[in-house]
Backbone and ligand atoms as CSV (ligand in chain L), in Angstrom:
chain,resi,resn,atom,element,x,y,z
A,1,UNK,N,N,82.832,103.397,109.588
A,1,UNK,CA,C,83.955,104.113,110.205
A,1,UNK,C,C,85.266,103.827,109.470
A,2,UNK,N,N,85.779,102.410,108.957
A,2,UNK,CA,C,86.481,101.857,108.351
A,2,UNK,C,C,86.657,103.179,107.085
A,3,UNK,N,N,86.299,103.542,105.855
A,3,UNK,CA,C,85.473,104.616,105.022
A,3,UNK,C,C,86.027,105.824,105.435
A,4,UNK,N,N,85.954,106.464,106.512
A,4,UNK,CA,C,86.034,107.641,106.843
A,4,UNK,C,C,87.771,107.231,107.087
A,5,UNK,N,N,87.682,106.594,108.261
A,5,UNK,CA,C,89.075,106.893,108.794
A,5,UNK,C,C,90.264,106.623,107.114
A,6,UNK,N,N,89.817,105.924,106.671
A,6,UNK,CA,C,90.738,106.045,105.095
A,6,UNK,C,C,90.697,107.100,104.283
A,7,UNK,N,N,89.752,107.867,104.467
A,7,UNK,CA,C,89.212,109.273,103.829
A,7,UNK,C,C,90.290,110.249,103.954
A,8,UNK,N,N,90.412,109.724,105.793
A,8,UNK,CA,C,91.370,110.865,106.861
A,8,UNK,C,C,92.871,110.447,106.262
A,9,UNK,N,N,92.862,109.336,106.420
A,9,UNK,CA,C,94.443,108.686,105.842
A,9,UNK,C,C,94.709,109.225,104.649
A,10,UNK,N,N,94.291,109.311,103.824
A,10,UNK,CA,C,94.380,110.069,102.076
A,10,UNK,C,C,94.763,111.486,102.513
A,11,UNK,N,N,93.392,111.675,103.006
A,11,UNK,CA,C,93.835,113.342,102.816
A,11,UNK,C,C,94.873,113.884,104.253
A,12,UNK,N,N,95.288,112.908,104.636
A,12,UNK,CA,C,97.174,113.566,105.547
A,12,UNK,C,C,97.896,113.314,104.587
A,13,UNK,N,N,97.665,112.520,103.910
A,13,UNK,CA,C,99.165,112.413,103.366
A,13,UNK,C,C,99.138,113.072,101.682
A,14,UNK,N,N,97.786,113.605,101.449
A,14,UNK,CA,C,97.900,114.861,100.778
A,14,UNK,C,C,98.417,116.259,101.123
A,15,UNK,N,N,97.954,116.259,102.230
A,15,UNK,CA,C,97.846,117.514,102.654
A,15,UNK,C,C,99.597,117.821,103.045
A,16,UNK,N,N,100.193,116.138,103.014
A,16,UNK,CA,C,101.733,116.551,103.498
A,16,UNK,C,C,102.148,116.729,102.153
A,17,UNK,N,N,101.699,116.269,101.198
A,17,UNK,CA,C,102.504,116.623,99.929
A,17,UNK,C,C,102.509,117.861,99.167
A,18,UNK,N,N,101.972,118.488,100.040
A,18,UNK,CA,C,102.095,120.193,99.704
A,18,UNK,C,C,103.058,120.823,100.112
A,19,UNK,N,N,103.540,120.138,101.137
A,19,UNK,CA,C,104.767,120.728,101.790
A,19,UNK,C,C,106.202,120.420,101.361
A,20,UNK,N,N,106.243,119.162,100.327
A,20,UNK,CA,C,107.279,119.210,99.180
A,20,UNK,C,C,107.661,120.025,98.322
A,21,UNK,N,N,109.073,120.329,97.677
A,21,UNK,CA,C,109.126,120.534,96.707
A,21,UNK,C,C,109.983,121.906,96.929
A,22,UNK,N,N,110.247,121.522,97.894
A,22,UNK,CA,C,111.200,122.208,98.787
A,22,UNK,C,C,112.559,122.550,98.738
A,23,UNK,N,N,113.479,121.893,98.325
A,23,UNK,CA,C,114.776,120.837,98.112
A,23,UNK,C,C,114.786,119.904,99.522
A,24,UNK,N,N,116.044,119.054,99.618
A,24,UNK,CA,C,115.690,117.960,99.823
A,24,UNK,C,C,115.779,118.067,101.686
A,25,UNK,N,N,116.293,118.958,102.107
A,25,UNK,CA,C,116.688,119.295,103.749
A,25,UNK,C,C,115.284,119.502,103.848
A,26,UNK,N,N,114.387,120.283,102.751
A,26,UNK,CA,C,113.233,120.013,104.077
A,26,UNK,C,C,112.440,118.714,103.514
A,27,UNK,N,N,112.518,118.125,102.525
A,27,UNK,CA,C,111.869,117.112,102.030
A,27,UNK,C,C,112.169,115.924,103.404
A,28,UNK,N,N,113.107,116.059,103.603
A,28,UNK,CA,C,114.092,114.854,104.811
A,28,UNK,C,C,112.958,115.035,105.822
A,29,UNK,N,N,112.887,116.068,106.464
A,29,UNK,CA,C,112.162,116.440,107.502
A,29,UNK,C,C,110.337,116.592,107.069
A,30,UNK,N,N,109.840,116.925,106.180
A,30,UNK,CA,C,108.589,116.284,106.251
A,30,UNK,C,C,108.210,114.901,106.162
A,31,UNK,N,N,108.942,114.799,105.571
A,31,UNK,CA,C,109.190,112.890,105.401
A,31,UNK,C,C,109.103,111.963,106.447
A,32,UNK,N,N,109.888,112.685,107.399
A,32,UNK,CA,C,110.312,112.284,108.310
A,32,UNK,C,C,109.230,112.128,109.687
A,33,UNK,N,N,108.486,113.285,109.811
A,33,UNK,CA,C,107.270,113.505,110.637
A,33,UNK,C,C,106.155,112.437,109.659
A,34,UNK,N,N,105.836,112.786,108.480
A,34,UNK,CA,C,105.153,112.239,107.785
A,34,UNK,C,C,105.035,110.425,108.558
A,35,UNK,N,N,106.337,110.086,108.198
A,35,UNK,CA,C,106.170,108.368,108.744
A,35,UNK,C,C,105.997,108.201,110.299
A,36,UNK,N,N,106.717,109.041,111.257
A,36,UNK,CA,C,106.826,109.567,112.441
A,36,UNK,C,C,105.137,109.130,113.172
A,37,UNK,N,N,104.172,110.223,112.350
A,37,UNK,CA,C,102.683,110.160,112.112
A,37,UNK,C,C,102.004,108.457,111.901
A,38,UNK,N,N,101.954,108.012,110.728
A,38,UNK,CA,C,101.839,106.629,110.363
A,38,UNK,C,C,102.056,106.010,111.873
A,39,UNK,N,N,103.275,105.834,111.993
A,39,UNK,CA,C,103.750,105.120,112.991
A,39,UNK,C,C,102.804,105.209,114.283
A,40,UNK,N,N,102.950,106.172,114.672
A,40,UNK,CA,C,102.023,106.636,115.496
A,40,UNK,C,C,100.493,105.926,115.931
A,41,UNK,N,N,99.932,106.054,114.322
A,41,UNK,CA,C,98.717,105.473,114.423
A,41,UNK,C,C,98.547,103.667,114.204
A,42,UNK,N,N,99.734,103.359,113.979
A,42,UNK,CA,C,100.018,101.915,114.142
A,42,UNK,C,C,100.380,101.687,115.585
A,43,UNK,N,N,100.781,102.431,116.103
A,43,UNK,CA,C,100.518,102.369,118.080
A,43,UNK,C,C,98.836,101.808,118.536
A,44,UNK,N,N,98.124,101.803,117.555
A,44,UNK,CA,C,96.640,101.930,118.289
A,44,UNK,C,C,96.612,99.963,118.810
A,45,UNK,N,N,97.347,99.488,118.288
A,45,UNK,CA,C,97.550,97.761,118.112
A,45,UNK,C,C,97.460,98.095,119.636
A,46,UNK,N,N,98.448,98.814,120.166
A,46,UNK,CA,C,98.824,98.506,121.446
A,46,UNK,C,C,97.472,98.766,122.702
A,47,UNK,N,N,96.625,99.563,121.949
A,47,UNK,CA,C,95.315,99.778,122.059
A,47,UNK,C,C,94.347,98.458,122.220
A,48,UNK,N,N,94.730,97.726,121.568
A,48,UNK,CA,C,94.155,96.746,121.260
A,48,UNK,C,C,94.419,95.751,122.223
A,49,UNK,N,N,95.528,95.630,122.564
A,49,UNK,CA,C,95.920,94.407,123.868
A,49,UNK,C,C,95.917,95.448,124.819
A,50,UNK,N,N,95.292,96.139,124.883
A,50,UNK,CA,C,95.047,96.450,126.342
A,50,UNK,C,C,93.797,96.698,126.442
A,51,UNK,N,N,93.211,96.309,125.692
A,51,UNK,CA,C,91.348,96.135,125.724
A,51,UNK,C,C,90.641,97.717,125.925
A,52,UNK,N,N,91.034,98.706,124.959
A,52,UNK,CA,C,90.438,99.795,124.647
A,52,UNK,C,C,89.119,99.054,123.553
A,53,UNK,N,N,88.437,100.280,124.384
A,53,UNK,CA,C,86.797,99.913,123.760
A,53,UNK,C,C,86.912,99.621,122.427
A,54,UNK,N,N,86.513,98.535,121.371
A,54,UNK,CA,C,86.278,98.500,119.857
A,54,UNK,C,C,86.025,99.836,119.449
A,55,UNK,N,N,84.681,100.724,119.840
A,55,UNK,CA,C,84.494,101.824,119.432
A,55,UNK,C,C,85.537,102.783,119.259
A,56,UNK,N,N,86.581,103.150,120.037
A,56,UNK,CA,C,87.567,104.078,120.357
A,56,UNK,C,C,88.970,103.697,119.660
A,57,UNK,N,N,88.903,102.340,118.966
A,57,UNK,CA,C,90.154,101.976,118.318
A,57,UNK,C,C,89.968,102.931,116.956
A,58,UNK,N,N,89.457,103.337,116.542
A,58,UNK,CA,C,89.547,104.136,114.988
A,58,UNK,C,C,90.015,105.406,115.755
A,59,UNK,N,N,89.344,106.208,116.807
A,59,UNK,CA,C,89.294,107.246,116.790
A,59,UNK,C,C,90.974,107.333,117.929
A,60,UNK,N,N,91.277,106.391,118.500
A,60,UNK,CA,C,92.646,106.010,118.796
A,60,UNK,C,C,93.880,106.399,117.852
A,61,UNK,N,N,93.384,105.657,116.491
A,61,UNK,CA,C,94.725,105.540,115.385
A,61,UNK,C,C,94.139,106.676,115.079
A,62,UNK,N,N,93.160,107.392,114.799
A,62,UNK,CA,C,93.356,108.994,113.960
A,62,UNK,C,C,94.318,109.748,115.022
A,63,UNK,N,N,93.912,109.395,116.415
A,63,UNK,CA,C,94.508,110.549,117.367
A,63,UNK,C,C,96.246,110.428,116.709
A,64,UNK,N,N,96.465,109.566,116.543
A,64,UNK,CA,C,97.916,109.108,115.852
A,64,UNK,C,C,98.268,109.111,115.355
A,65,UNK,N,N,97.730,109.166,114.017
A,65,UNK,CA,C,97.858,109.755,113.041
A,65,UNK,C,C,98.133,111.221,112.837
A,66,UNK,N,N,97.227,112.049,113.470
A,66,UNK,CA,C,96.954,113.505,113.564
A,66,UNK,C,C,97.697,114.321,114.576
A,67,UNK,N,N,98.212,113.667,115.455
A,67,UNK,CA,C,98.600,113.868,116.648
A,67,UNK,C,C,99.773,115.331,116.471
A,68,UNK,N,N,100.254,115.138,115.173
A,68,UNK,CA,C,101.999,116.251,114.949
A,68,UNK,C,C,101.248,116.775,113.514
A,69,UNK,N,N,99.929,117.153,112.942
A,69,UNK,CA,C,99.586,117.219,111.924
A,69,UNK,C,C,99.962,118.820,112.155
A,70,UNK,N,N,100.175,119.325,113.053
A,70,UNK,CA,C,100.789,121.491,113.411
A,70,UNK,C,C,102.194,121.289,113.262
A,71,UNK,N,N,102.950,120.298,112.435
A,71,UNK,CA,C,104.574,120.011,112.693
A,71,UNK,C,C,104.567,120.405,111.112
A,72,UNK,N,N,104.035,120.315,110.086
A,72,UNK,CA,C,104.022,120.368,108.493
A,72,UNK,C,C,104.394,122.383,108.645
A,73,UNK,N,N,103.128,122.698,108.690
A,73,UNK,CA,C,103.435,124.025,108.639
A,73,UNK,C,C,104.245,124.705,109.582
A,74,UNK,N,N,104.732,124.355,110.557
A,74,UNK,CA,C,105.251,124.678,111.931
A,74,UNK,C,C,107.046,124.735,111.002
A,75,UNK,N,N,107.108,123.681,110.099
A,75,UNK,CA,C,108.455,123.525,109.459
A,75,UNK,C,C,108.834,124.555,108.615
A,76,UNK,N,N,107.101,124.554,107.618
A,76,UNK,CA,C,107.542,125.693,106.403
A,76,UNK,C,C,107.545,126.246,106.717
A,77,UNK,N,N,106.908,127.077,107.812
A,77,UNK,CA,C,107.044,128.230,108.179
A,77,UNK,C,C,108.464,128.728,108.991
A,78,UNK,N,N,108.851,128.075,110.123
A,78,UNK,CA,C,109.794,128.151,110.727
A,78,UNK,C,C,111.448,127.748,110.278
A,79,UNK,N,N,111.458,126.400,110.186
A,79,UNK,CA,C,111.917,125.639,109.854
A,79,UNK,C,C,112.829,125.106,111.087
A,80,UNK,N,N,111.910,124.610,111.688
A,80,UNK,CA,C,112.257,124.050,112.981
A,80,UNK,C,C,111.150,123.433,113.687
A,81,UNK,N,N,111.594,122.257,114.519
A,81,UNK,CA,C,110.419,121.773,115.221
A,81,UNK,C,C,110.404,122.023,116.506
A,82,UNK,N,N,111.570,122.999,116.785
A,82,UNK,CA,C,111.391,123.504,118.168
A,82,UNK,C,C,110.247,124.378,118.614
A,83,UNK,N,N,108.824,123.595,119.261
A,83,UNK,CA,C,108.077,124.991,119.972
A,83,UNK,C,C,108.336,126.291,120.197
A,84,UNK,N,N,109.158,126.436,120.734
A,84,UNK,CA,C,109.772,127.545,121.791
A,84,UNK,C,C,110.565,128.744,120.828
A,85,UNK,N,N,110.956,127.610,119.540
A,85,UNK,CA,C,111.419,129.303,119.108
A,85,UNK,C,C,110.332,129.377,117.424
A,86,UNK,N,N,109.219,128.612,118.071
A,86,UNK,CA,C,108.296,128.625,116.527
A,86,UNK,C,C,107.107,129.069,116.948
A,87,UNK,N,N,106.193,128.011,117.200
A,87,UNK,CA,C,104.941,127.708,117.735
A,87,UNK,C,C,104.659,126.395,118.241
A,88,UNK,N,N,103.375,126.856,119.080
A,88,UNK,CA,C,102.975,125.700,119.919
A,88,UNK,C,C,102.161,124.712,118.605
A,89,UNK,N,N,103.198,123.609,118.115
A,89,UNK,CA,C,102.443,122.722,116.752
A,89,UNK,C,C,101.403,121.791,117.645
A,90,UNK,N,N,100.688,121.614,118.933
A,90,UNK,CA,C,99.638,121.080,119.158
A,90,UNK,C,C,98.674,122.022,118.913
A,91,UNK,N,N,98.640,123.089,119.559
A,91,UNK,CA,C,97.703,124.352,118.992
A,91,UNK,C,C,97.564,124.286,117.508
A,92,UNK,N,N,98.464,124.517,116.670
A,92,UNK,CA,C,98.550,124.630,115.226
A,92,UNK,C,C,97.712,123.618,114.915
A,93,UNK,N,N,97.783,122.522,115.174
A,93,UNK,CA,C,97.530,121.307,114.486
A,93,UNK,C,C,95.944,121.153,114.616
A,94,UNK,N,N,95.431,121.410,115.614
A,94,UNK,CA,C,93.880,121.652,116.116
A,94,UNK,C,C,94.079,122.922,114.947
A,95,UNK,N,N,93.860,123.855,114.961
A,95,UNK,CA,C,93.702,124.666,114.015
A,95,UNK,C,C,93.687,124.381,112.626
A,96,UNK,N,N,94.464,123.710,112.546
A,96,UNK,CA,C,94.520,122.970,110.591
A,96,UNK,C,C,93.866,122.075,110.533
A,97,UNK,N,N,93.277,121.043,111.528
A,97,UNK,CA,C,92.304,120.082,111.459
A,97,UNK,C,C,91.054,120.884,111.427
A,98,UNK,N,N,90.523,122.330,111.977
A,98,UNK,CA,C,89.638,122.721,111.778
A,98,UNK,C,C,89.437,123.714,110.720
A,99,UNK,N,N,90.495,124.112,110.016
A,99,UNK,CA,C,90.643,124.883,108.957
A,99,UNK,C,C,90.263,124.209,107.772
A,100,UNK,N,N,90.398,122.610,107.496
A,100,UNK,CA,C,89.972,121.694,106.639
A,100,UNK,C,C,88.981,120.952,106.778
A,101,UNK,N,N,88.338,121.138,108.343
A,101,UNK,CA,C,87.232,120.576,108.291
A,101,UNK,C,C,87.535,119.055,108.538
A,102,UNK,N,N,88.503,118.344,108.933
A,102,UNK,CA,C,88.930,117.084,108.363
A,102,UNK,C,C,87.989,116.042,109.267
A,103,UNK,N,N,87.445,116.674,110.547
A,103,UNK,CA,C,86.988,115.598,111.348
A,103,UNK,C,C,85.560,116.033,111.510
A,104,UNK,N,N,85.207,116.734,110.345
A,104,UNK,CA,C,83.566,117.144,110.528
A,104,UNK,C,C,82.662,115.793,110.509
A,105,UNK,N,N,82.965,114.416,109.990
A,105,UNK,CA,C,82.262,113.584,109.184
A,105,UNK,C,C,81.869,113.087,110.793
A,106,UNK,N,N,82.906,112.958,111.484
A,106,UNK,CA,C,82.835,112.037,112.941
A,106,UNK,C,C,82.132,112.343,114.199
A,107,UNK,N,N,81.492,112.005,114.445
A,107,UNK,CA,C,80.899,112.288,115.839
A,107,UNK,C,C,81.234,113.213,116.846
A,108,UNK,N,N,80.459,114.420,117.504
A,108,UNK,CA,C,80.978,115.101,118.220
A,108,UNK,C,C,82.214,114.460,119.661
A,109,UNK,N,N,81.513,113.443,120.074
A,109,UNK,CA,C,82.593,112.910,121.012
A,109,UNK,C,C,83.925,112.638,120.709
A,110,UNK,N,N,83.734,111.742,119.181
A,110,UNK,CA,C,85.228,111.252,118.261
A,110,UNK,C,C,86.042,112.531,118.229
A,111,UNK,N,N,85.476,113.437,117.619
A,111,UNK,CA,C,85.889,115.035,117.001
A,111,UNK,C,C,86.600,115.212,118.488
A,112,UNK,N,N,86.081,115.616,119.474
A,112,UNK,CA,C,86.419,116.507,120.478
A,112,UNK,C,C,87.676,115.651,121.281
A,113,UNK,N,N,87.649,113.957,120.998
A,113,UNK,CA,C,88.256,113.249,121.820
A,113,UNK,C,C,90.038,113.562,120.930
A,114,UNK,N,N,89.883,113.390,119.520
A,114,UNK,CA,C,90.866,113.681,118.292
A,114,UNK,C,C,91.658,114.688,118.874
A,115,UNK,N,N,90.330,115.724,118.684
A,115,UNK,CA,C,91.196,117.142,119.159
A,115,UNK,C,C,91.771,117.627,120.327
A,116,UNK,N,N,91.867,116.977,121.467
A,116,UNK,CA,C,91.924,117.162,122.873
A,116,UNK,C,C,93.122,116.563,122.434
A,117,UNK,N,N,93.640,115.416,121.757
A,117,UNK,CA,C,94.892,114.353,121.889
A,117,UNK,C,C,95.579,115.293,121.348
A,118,UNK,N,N,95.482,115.883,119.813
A,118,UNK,CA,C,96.293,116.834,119.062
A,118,UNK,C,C,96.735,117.986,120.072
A,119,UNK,N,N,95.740,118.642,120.751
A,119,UNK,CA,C,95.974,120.235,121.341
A,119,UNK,C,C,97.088,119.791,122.593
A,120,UNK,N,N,96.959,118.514,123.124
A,120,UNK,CA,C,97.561,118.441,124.242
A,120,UNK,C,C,98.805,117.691,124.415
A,121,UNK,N,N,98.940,116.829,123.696
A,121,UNK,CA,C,100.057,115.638,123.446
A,121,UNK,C,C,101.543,116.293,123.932
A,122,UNK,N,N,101.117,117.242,123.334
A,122,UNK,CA,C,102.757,117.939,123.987
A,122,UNK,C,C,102.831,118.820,125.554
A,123,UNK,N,N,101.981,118.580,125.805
A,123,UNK,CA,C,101.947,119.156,126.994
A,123,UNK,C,C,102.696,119.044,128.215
A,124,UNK,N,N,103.272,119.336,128.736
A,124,UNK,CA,C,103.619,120.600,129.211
A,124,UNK,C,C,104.158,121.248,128.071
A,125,UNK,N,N,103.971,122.306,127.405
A,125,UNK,CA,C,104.607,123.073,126.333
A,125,UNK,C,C,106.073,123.279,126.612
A,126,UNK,N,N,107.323,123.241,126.037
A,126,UNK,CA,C,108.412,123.581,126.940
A,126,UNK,C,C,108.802,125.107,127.436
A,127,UNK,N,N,108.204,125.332,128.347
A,127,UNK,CA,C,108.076,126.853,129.041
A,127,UNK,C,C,108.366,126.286,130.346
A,128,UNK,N,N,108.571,127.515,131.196
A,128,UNK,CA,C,108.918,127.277,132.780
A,128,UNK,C,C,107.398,127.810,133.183
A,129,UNK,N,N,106.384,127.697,132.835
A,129,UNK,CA,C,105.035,127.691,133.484
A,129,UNK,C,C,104.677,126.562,134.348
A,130,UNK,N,N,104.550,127.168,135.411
A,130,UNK,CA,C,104.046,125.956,136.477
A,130,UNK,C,C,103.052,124.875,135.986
A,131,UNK,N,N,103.037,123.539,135.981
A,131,UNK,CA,C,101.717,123.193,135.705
A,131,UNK,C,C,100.807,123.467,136.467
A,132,UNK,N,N,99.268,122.782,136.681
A,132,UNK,CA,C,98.449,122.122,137.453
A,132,UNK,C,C,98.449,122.282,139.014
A,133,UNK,N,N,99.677,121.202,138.892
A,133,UNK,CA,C,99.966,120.802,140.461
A,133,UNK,C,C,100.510,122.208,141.358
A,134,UNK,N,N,100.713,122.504,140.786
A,134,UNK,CA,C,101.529,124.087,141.706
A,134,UNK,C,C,102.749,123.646,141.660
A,135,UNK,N,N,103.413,122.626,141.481
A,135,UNK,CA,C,104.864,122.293,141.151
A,135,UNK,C,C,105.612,122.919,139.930
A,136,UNK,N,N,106.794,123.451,140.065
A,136,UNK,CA,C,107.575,123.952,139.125
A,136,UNK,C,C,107.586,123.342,138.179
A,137,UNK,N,N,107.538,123.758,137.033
A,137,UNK,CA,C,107.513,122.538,135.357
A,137,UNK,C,C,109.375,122.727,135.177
A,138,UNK,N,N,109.522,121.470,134.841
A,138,UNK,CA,C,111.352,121.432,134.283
A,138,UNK,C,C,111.039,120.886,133.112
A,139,UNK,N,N,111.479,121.021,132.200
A,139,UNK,CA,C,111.355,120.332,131.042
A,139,UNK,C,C,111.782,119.049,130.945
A,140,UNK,N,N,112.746,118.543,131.741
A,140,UNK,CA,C,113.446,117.329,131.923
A,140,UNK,C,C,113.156,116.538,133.033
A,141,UNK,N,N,112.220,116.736,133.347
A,141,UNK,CA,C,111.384,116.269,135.113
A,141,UNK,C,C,112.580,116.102,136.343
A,142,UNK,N,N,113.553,116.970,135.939
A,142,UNK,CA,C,114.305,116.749,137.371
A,142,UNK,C,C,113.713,117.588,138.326
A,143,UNK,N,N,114.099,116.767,139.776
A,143,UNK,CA,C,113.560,117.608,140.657
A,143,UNK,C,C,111.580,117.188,140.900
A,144,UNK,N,N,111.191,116.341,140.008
A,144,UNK,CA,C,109.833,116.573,140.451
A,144,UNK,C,C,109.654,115.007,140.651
L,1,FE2,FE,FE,104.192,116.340,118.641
């Protein structure tokens, strides 16, 4: 697993270096998600003192890794990381993880657990769609 998940690590931070070359306003900002990401998957420690299964610590730090991997193209394309006036970059990001195939190597559970973290992390999307609960969504949780 060690193998793979470094496989995954290489090829993000290939796959972000496509998105250079830009000049430097957007270089700032992939850069910026780029370490944002890293960081992320160095959260899994915290995984760790709180006694998440051994098994689930790799597939933990990918979720963390991968988690804003719909924020790269969400930029070039837009050039903004605002959802609302771009796209939904958790959607995106499930989509580019399956457009590359990146988590074919891993286990259907790993795969589906990855992709559930990516598609959803941002969830509530910032829209006035009710969630779940039948409670009004605020973007700023006032009121709830
Ligand atoms: Fe995000």
């Amino acid at each position: 697993m060690d193998r793979l998940v470094a496989d995954i690590c290489r090829w993000f931070d290939l796959y972000v270096e496509a998105f250079l070359g830009h000049g430097p306003y957007v270089e700032a900002n992939i850069r910026c998600k780029q370490v944002h990401c890293h960081r992320a998957a160095l959260m899994v420690r915290l995984g760790r003192q709180l006694g998440l299964e051994v098994g689930l610590i790799p597939v933990a730090r990918l979720a963390g890794l991968l988690h804003d991997v719909g924020r790269f193209e969400q930029f070039a394309s837009y050039r903004t990381f605002m959802d609302a006036h771009s796209i939904n970059h958790g959607r995106l990001g499930v989509e580019v993880l399956r457009r590359y195939g990146v988590l074919s190597r891993l286990d259907r559970h790993a795969s589906h657990t990855i992709l559930t973290a990516v598609r959803y992390h941002n969830w509530p999307p910032d829209t006035h769609r009710p969630i779940r609960t039948g409670l009004p969504y605020h973007p700023y949780g006032q009121g709830l």
